[in-house]
VEXDREN-2710 file (C-alpha; in Angstrom, 1 decimal):
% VEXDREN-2710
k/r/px/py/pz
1/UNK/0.9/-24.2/-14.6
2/UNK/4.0/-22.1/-13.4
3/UNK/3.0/-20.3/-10.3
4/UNK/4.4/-17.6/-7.9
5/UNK/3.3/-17.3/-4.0
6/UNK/3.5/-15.1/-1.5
7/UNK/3.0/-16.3/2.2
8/UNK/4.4/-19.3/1.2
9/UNK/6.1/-20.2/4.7
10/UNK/2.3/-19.6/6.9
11/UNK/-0.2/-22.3/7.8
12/UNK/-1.4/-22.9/4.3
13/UNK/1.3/-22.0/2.3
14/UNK/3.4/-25.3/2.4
15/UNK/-0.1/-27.2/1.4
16/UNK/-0.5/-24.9/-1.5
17/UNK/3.5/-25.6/-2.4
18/UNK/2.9/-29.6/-2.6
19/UNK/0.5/-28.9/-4.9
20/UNK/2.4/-27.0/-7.5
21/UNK/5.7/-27.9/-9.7
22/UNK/8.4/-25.8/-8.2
23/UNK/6.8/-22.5/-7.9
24/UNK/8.7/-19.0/-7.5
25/UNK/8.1/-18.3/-3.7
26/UNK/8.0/-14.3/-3.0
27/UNK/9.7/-13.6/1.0
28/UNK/11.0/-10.9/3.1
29/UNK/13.7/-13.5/4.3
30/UNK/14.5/-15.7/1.9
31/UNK/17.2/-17.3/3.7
32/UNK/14.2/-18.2/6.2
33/UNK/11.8/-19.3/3.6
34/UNK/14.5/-21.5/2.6
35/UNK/15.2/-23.1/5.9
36/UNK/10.8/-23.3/6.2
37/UNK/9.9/-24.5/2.7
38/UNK/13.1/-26.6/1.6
39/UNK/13.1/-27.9/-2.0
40/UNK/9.0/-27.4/-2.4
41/UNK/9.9/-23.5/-4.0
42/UNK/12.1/-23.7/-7.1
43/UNK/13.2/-20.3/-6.8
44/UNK/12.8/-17.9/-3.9
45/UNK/12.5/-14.1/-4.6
46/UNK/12.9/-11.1/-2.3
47/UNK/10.2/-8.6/-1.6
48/UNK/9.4/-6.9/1.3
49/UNK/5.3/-6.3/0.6
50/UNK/5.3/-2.4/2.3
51/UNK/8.3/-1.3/0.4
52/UNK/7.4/-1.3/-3.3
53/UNK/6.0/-3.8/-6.1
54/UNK/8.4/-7.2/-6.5
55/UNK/11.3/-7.3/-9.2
56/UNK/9.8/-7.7/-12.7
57/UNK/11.8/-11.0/-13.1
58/UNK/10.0/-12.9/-10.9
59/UNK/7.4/-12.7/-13.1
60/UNK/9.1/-14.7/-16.1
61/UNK/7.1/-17.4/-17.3
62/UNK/3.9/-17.2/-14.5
63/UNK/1.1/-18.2/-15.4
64/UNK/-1.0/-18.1/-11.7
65/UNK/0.0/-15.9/-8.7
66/UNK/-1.0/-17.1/-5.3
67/UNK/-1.2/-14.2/-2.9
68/UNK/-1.4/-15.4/0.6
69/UNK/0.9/-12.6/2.9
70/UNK/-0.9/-11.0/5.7
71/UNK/-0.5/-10.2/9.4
72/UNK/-2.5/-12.4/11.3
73/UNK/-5.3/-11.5/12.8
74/UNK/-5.4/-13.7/15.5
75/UNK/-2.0/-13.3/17.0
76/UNK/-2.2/-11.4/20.2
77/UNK/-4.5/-8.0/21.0
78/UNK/-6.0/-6.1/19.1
79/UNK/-4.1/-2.3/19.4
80/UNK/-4.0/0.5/17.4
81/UNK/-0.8/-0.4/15.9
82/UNK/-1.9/-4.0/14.7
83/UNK/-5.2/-3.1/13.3
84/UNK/-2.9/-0.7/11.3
85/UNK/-0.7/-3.4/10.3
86/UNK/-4.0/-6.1/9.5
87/UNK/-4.7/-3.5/7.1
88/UNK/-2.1/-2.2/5.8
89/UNK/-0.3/-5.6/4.7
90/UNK/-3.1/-6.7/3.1
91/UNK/-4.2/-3.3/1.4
92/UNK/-0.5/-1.8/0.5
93/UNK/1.2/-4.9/0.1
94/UNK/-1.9/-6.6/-2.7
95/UNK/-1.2/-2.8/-4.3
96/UNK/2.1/-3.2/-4.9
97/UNK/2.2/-7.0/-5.9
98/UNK/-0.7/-5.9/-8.4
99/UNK/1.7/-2.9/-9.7
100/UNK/4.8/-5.6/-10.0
101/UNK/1.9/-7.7/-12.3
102/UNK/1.4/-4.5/-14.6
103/UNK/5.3/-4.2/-14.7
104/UNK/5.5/-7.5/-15.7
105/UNK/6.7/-8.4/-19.6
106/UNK/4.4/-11.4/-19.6
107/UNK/1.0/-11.0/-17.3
108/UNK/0.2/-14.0/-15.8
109/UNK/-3.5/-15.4/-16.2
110/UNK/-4.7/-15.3/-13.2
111/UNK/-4.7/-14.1/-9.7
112/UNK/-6.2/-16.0/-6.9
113/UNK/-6.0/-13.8/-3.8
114/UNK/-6.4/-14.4/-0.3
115/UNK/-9.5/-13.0/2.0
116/UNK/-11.6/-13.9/4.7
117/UNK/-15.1/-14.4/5.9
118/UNK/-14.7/-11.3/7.7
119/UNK/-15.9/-9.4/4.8
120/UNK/-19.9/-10.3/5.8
121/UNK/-19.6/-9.1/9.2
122/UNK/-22.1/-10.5/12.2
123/UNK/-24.8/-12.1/10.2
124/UNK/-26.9/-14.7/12.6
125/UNK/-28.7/-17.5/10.5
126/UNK/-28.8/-15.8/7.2
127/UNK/-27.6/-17.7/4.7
128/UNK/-24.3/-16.1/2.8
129/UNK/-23.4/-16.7/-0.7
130/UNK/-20.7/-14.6/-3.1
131/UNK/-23.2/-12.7/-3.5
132/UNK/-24.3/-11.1/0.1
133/UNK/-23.3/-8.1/1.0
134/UNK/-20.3/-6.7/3.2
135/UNK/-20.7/-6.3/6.7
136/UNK/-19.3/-2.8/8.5
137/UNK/-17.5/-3.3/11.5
138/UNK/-13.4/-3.2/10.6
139/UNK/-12.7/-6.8/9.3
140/UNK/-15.2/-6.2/7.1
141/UNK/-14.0/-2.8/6.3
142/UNK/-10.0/-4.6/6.1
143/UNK/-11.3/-7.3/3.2
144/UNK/-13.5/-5.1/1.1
145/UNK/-10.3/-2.8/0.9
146/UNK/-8.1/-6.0/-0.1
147/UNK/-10.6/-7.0/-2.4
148/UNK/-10.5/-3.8/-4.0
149/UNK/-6.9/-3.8/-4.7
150/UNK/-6.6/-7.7/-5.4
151/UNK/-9.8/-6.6/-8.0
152/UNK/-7.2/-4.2/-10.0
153/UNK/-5.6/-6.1/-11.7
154/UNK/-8.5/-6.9/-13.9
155/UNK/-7.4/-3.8/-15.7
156/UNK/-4.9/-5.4/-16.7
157/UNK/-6.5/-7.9/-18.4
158/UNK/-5.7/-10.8/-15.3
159/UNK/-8.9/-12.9/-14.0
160/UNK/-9.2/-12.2/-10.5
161/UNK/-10.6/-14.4/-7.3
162/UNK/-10.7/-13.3/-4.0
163/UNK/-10.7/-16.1/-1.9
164/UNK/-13.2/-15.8/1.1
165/UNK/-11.5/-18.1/3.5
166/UNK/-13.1/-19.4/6.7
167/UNK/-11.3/-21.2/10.1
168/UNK/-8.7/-23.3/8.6
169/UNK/-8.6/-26.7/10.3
170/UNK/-5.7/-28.9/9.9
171/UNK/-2.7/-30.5/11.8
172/UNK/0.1/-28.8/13.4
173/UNK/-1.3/-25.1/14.1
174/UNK/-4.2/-23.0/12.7
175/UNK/-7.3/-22.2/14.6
176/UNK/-7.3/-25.8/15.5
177/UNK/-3.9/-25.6/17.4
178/UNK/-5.0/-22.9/19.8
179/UNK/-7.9/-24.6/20.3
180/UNK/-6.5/-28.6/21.5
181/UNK/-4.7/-27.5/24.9
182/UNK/-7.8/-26.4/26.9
183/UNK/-10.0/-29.2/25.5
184/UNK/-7.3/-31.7/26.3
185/UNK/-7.6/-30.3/29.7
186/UNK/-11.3/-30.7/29.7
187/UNK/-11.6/-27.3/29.7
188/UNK/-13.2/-27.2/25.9
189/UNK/-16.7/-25.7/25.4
190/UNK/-18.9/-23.2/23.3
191/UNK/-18.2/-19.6/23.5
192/UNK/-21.0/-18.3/24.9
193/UNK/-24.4/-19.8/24.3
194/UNK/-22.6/-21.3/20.7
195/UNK/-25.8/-20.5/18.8
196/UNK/-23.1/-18.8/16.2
197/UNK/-22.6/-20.5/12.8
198/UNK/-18.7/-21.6/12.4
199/UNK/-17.9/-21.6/8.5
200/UNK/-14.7/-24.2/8.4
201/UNK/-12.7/-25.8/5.9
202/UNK/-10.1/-28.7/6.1
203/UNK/-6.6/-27.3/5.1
204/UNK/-6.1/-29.8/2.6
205/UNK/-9.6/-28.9/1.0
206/UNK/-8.1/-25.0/0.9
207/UNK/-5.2/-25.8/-0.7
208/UNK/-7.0/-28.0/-3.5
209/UNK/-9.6/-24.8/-4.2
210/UNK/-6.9/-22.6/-4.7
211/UNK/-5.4/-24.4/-7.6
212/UNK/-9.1/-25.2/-8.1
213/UNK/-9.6/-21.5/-8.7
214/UNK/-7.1/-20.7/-11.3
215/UNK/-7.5/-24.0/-12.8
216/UNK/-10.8/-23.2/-13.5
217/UNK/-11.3/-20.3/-16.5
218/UNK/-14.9/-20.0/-15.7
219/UNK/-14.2/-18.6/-11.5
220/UNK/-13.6/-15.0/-11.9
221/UNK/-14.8/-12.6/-8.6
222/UNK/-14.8/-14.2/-5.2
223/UNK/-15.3/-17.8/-3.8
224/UNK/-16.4/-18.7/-0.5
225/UNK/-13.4/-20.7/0.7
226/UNK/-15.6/-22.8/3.4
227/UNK/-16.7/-26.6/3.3
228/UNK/-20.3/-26.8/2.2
229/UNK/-21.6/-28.1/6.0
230/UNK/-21.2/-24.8/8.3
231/UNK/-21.5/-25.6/12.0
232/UNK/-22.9/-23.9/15.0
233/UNK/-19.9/-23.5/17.2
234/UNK/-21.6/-25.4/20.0
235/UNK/-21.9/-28.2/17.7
236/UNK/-18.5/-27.5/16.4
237/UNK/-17.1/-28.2/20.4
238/UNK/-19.2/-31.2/20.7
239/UNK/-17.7/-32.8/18.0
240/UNK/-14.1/-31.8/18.8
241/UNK/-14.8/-33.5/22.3
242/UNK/-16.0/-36.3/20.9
243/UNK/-12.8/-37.0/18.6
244/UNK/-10.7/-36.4/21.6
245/UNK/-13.1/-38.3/24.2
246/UNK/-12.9/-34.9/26.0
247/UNK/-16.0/-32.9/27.8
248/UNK/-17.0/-29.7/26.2
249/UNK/-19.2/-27.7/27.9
250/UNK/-17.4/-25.0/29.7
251/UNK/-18.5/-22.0/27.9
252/UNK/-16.1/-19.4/27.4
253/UNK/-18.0/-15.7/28.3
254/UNK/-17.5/-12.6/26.1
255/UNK/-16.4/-10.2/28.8
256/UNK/-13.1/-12.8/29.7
257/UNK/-12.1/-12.9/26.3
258/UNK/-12.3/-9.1/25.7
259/UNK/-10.4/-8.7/28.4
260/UNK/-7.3/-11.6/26.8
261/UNK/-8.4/-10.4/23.1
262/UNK/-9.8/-6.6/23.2
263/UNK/-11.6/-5.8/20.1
264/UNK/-10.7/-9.2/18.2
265/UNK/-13.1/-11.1/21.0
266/UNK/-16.0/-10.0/19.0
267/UNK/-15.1/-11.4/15.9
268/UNK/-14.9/-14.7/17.9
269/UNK/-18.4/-14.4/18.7
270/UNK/-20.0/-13.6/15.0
271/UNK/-21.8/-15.8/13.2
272/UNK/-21.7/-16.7/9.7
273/UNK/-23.5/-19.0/7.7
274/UNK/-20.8/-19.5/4.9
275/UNK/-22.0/-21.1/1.6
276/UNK/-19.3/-22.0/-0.8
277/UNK/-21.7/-21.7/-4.1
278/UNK/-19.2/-20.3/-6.9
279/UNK/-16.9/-23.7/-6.0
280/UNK/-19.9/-26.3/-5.9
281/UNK/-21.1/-25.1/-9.1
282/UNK/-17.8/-24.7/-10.8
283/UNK/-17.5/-28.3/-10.2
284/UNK/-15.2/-28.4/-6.9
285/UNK/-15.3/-31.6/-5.0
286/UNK/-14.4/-31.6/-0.9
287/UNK/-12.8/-34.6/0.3
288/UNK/-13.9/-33.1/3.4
289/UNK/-17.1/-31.9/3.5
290/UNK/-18.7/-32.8/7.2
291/UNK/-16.7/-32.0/10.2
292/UNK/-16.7/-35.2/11.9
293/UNK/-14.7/-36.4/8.7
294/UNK/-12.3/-33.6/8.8
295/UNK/-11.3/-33.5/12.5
296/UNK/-11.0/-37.5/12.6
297/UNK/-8.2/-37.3/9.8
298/UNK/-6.8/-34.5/11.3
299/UNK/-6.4/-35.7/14.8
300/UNK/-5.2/-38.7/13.4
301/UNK/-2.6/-37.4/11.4
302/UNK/-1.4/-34.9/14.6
303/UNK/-1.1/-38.1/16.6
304/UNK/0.8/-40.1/14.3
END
């Protein structure tokens, strides 16, 4: 399978790289991505995402596009001008990497794009499968728009799957980086009364069901990217205490993290029972399917 990527230098991205023979690695900065990714692209391609569709050539011989780019939404406050960006590099740039697809001599097979849980909103205990409808507050809003765009290149004949990603756990950064200082400190606990459901997945385990996906002719629409064992996210801090023989039970209130986080503080407190159905039953296997598993080989692996 020849494959291209964009976002190839985020959290992810490198994961996703190891796993693939020398893809062709889309970046605003390619001297950077160079510097970042080393010898794991096999060609690195400019593109600015906002400015227009990639160059046709980069399309030569691909057979799976990878499309990970995105502002993060987790980086700092949430003002007028990043909720802007959060959408628009997702919506514009997935519009214009979908119109350097149609300009493409050869279209590749598939396109396994990037989204987020986000899409179903604040749902409490109810169960959430592909299937379950969006939510309505503006992360939900963002990914049903990405979706969309990601979704047109059906048109052109190329199997699409949006990939509904949860919290990404592994060593070295992610959700898991932010969250290691204050529980180190023994500061770690639930936020709020941590009655909401956490849906999780081990890095490694997210990089394995994106190949997964366009492996796998018979995924076409979007796949929960979750491990199959959602948490509540006071049993989620529990468990994180226990790996790092820490206490966990200073709650973290709403109204001090809308002060540090505005807006985003909310999303912090949704819950989401995440069920990754369209992977179990196209055969996907976790190597990490239980938390407990996933944060002892993770925390092993960050203190080695």
């Amino acid at each position: 399978m020849r494959a291209l990527v964009t976002g190839a230098t985020g959290f992810v991205g490198p994961r996703l790289l190891r796993l693939l023979d020398k893809p062709v690695v889309l970046s605003r900065d390619p001297a950077r991505a160079a510097k970042s990714i080393g010898t794991l692209a096999g060609r690195i391609v400019a593109w600015d995402p906002m400015r227009g569709p990639p160059p046709a050539t980069a399309f030569e011989g691909i057979d799976a596009v990878f499309h990970l780019a995105g502002e993060s939404v987790a980086d700092g406050r949430w003002t007028a001008e990043r909720k802007r960006r959060i959408r628009e590099t997702r919506t514009v740039g997935t519009r214009h990497l979908v119109q350097g697809i149609a300009q493409a001599e050869r279209r590749p097979e598939v396109l396994v794009s990037a989204s987020a849980v986000g899409y179903y909103g604040n749902r409490g205990d109810e169960e959430l499968t592909e299937q379950a409808a969006p939510g309505s507050d503006f992360l939900a809003e963002v990914c049903v728009a990405w979706e969309a765009e990601a979704s047109a290149a059906r048109e052109l004949g190329v199997r699409v799957v949006p990939a509904r990603t949860g919290i990404v756990l592994g060593a070295g950064g992610g959700a898991l980086g932010k969250m290691l200082l204050p529980f180190k400190l023994g500061a770690g606990g639930p936020l709020g009364n941590g009655k909401q459901w956490m849906p999780w997945i081990h890095v490694a385990d997210l990089a394995r069901m994106y190949v997964h996906a366009a492996e796998t002719a018979a995924l076409a629409g979007p796949m929960n990217a979750v491990a199959p064992n959602p948490v509540r996210n006071a049993d989620f801090t529990r468990a994180l205490g226990r790996q790092l023989r820490r206490p966990a039970f200073m709650p973290a209130p709403y109204f001090g993290l809308r002060i540090v986080f505005g807006e985003f503080a909310q999303v912090l407190f949704d819950s989401q029972r995440v069920i990754p159905r369209a992977a179990l039953e196209s055969g996907f296997i976790f190597r990490y399917p239980d938390l407990a598993g996933a944060l002892a080989d993770i925390l092993s692996t960050a203190a080695a």
